[in-house]
C-alpha positions as CSV (number, residue, x, y, z in Angstrom):
1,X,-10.3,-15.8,14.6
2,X,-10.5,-18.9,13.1
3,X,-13.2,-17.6,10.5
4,X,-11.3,-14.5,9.6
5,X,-9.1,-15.1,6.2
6,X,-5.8,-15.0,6.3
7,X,-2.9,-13.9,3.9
8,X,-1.4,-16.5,1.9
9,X,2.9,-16.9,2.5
10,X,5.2,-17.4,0.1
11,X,5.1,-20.6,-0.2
12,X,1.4,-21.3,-0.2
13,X,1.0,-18.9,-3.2
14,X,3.9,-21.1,-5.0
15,X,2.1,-24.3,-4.2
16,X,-1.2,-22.8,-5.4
17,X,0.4,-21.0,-8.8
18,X,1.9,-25.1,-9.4
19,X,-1.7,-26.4,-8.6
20,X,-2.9,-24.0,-11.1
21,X,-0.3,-24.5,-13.5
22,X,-0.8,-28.3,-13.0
23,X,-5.0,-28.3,-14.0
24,X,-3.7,-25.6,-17.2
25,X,-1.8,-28.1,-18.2
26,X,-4.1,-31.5,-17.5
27,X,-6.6,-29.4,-19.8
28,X,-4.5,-28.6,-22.5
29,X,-3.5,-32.3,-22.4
30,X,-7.1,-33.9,-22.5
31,X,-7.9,-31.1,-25.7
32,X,-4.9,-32.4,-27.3
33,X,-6.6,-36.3,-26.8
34,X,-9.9,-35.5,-27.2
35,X,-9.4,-33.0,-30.2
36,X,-11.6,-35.9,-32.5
37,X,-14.4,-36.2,-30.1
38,X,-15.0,-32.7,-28.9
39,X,-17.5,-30.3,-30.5
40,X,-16.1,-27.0,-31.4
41,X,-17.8,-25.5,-28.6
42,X,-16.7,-27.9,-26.0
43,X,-13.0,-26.8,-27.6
44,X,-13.8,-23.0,-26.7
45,X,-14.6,-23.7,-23.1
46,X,-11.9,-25.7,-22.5
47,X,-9.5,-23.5,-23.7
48,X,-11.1,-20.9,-22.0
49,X,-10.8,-22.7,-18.6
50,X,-7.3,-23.5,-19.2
51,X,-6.1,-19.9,-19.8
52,X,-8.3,-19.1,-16.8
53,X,-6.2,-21.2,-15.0
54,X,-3.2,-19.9,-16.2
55,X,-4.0,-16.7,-15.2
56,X,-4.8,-17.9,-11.3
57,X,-1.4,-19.7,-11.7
58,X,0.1,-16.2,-12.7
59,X,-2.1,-14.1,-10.1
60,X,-0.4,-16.6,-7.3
61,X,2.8,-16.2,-8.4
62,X,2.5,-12.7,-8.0
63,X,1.0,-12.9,-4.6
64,X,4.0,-14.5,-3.8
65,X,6.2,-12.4,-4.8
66,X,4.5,-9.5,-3.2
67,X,4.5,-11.9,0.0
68,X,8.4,-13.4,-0.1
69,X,9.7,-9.3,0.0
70,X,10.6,-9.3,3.6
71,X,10.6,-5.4,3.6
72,X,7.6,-4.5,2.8
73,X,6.5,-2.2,5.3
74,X,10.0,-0.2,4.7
75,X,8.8,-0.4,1.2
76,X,5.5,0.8,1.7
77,X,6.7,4.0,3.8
78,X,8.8,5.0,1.1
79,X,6.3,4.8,-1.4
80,X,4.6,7.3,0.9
81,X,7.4,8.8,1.4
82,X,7.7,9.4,-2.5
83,X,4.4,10.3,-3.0
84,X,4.4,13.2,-0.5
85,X,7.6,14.5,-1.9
86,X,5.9,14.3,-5.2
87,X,3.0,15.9,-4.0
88,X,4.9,19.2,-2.7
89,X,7.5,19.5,-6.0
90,X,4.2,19.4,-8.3
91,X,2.8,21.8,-6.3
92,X,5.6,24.4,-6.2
93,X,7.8,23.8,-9.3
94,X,8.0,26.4,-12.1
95,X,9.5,24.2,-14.2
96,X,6.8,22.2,-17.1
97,X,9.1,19.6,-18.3
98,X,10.0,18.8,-14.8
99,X,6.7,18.5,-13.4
100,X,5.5,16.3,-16.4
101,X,9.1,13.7,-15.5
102,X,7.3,13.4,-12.1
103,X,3.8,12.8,-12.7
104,X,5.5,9.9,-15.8
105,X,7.8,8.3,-12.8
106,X,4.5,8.7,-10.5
107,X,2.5,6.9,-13.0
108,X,4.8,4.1,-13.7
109,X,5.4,3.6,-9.9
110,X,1.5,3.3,-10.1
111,X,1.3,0.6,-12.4
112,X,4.6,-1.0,-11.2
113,X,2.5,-1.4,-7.8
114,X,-1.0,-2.9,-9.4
115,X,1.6,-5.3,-11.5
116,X,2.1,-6.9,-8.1
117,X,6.2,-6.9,-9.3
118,X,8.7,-6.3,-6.3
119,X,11.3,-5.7,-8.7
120,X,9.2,-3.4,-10.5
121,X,8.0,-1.1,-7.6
122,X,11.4,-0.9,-6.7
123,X,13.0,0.5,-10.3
124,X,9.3,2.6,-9.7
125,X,9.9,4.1,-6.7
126,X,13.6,5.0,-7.6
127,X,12.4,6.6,-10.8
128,X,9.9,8.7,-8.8
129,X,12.9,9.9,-6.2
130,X,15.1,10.5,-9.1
131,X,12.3,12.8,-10.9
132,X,11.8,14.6,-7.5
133,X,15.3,15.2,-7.3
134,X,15.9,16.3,-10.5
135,X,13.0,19.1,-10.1
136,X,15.0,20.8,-7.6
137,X,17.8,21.4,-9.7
138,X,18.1,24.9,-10.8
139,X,16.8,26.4,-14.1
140,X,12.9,27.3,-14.4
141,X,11.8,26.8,-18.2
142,X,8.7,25.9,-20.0
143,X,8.0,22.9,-22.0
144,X,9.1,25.0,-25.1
145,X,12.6,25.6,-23.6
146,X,11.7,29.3,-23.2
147,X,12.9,30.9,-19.3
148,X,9.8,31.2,-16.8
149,X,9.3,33.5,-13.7
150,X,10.4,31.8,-10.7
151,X,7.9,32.2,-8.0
152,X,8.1,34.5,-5.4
């Protein structure tokens, strides 16, 4: 459907972070010139505009990121993998200190996703399958170091 909106590729999302970039920059170039004749309001929004444009530059660059990984689907089903796995050790491990490394590794692999970092999610996903393995090794103690009961 011609109407329907369509995902940006890499290299759109390159070409749009430049464009962006590009206008950052123009602005910041035309305060620099104009710094005499511009009110100190006028300065403000300018500035403003330009680090909103910075930002969009940033956002895109992201985008593309996300959109250059050529595995993402493989990605994506081993985040929810991950998560499932986490899901069942939580929910059966005797073991505080353990359970607390994998709710940290799934909360960075949380914010490693909504950074919009492939190299991030990675390093996040890895830390969430090494905290999962690590709750099956064996030894069940509390937070305080003190011996728990293991579960029937």
């Amino acid at each position: 459907m011609p109407d329907q909106t369509q995902p940006l590729t890499a290299g759109q999302a390159q070409d749009l972070a430049q464009s962006f970039h590009d206008i950052a920059a123009a602005i910041g170039q035309y305060r620099l010139a104009q710094v005499a004749v511009l009110t100190p309001t006028q300065q403000y929004q300018l500035q403003n505009l330009q680090l909103q444009c910075i930002q969009y530059s940033n956002a895109f660059i992201s985008a593309g990121l996300f959109a250059a990984q050529a595995n993402l689907a493989a990605t994506l089903a081993s985040i929810k993998q991950a998560t499932m796995q986490a899901n069942q050790a939580i929910a059966t491990i005797n073991n505080v200190d353990k359970a607390l490394q994998i709710a940290a590794a799934a909360a960075v692999l949380g914010a490693s996703i909504a950074s919009m970092n492939p190299s991030a999610v990675g390093s996040g996903l890895e830390g969430l399958v090494k905290a999962i393995a690590g709750s099956t090794a064996s030894g069940n103690t509390s937070s305080t170091g003190t011996p728990t009961a293991s579960a029937p």
